[in-house]
N, C-alpha and C positions, 0 to 999 in steps of 0.2 A: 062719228066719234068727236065731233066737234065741241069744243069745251067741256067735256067728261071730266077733265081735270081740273076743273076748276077751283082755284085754292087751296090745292093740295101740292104740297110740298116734299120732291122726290128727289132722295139722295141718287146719284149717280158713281159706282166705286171703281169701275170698268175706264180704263187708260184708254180704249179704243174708241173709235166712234164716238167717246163723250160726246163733244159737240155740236153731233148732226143726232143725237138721241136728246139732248139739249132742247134743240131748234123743236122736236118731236113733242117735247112734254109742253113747253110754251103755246105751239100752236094748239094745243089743245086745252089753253087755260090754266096750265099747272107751272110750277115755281123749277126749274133745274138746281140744283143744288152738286156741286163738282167735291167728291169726295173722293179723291183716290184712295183703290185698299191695298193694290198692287204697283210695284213698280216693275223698273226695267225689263227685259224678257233676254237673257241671256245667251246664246250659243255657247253650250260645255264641247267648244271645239275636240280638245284632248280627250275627254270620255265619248264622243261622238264616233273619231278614227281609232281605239280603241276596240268600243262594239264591233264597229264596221271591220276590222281585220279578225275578233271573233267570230262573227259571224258567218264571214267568208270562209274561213279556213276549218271552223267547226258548226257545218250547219247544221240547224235545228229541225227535228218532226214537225214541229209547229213552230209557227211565225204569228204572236196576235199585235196586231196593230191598232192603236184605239185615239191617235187624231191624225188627220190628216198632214196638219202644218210639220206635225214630227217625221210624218211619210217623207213629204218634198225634204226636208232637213238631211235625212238620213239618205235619199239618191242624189242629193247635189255634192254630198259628200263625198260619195261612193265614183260618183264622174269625176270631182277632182283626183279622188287618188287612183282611178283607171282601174277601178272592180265594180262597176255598174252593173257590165251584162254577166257577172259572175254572181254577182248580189240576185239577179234576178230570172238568172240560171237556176239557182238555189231554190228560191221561192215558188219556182214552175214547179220542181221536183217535188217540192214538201207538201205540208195542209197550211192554209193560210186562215185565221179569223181576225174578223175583223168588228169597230164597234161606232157607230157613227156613219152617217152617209157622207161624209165630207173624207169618211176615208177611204169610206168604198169607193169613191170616184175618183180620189187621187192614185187608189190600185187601179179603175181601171183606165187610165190615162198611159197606162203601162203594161197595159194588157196582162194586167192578175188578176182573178178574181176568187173571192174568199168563199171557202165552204162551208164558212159558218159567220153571221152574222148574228147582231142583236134585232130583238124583235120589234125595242121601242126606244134604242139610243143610248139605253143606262149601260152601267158595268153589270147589274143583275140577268138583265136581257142576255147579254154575251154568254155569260155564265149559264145561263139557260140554255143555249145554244152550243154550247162546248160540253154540257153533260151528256149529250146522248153518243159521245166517244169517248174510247178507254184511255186514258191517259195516263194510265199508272208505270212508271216508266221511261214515260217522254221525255223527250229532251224541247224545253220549249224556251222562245226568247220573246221577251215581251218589251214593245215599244210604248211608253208612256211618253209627255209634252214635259213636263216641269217641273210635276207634283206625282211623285208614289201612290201607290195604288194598291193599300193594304187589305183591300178586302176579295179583293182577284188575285192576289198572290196568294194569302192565307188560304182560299178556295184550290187554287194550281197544287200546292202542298198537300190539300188533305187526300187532291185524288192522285197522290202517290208520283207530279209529275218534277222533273228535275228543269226548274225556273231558273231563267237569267234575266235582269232587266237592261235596257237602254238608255237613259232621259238625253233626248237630244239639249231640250233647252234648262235651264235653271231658272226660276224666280226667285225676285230678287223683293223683299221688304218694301213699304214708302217708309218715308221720315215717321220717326213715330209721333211728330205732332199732327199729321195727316189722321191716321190710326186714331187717336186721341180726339179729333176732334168730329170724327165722323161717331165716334162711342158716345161720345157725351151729346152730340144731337139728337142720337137714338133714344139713348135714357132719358133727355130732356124732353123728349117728344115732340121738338124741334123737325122733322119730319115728317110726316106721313106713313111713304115708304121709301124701301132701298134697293135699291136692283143690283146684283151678282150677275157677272159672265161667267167669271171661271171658280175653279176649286180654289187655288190660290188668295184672290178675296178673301173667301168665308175662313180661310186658315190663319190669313194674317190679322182679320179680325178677332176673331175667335182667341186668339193665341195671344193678342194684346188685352182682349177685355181679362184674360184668366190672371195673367199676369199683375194686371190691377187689382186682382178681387172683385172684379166688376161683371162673371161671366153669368152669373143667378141673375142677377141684375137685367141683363142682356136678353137671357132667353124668355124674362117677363115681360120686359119691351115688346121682344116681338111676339109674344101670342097678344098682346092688348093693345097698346094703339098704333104700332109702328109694322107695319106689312113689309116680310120679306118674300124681295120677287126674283126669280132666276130666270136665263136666256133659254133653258131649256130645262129634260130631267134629266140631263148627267146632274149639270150644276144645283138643280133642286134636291135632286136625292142625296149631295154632297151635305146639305144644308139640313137634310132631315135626319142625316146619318149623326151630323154634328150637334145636334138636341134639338134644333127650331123647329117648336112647335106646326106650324102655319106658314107653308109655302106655295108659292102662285108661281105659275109657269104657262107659257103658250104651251098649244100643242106641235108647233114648226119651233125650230131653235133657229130663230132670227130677231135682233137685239131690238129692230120694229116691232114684230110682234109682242114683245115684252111688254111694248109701252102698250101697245094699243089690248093688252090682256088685260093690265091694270087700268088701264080707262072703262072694257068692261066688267073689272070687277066692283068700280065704285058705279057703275050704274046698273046693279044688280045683275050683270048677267052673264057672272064667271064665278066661278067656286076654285079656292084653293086645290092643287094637285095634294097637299100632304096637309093633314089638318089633325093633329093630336092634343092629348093635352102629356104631357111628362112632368114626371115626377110624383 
């Protein structure tokens, strides 16, 4: 993989890791460019204890859980206020699905495990996975990270099930000259590509380009010179859901593999996960 990236110029929007994904692109000949799209990461303490006495006191048939970091959130929470082993009392008794391997391990570090997973990480997969039971009826609570989840609720709805949600954490904006000035490298082709971790990102960007007039703009950018990359397919199919054309993604959702997808997609030897034209 050795200088694959050579001269190529990659936005980084991802608070986390920046740095050491930084260090990534560099050794391999490419330009780091520090763009944040998201800031802070919140704990909605009050909505958190909240759930958590809902939950306890009214449990649900179903339980879907779909990241882990909201898993751990939601039992450190549950130990503070001393309903841990009631919370997981609950979850023994019910059906638990679940969407991501990063949550499946965080259930089973707790000895839960889900009887319905995704097949390949996305929200679609889950959904795939929760259709082959009746749900019209249910009482079900759904654990989301930060950002809503309207296309598994709208889906929970039609098959008739009675949906609550969770968000342990809240995302928080960058400055909008953050926002702004990661837009106009895009448009300017100041870039190459831009790499996504989360949903959050594509939202905040997305939601400033519209705002400017600038979102047709954007999604031309990226089907022609400016390559949009995600950590995995949640966040890619976040991306495809959201109009961009042409999205690359590893097959492991690891913020390494990201880079090292995009070094083999400029040396011919990766293809786009979503690749349409719209409009």
């Amino acid at each position: 993989m050795a200088r694959r990236l050579e001269g190529k110029r990659v936005a980084l929007t991802g608070p986390r890791r920046a740095e050491e994904l930084g260090k990534l692109v560099e050794n391999m000949g490419g330009t780091p460019l520090y763009r944040p799209a998201q800031g802070t990461v919140l704990l909605d303490d009050v909505a958190l204890r909240n759930g958590i006495v809902d939950w306890v006191e009214h449990p649900p048939e179903w339980s879907i859980f779909t990241t882990g970091m909201g898993l751990d959130a939601l039992f450190d929470m549950a130990g503070d206020m001393g309903v841990a082993e009631r919370l997981r009392d609950h979850l023994r008794a019910g059906k638990i699905a679940a969407r991501g391997y990063k949550t499946v391990n965080a259930l089973k570090k707790r000895e839960l495990t889900p009887i319905v997973r995704d097949d390949d990480g996305s929200t679609e997969g889950l959904i795939r996975g929760l259709s082959e039971y009746q749900l019209r009826g249910a009482s079900v609570l759904l654990q989301l990270h930060g950002d809503p989840a309207p296309r598994l609720v709208a889906w929970l709805e039609e098959q008739g099930a009675q949906c609550r949600q969770l968000l342990p954490y809240r995302h928080i904006a960058p400055p909008t000259p953050e926002l702004e000035q990661l837009l106009s490298d895009i448009l300017a082709g100041e870039v190459d590509a831009v790499t996504f971790t989360s949903g959050p990102q594509v939202r905040f960007l997305m939601e400033h380009a519209e705002r400017q007039g600038q979102l047709e703009a954007l999604m031309a950018a990226l089907e022609g010179p400016v390559l949009a990359v995600a950590v995995g397919k949640v966040t890619a199919a976040g991306l495809y859901e959201a109009g961009v054309p042409r999205v690359l993604a590893p097959k492991e959702e690891r913020m390494g593999s990201m880079i090292v997808e995009l070094a083999r997609y400029y040396a011919g030897d990766a293809e786009p996960l979503f690749k349409a034209k719209h409009g």
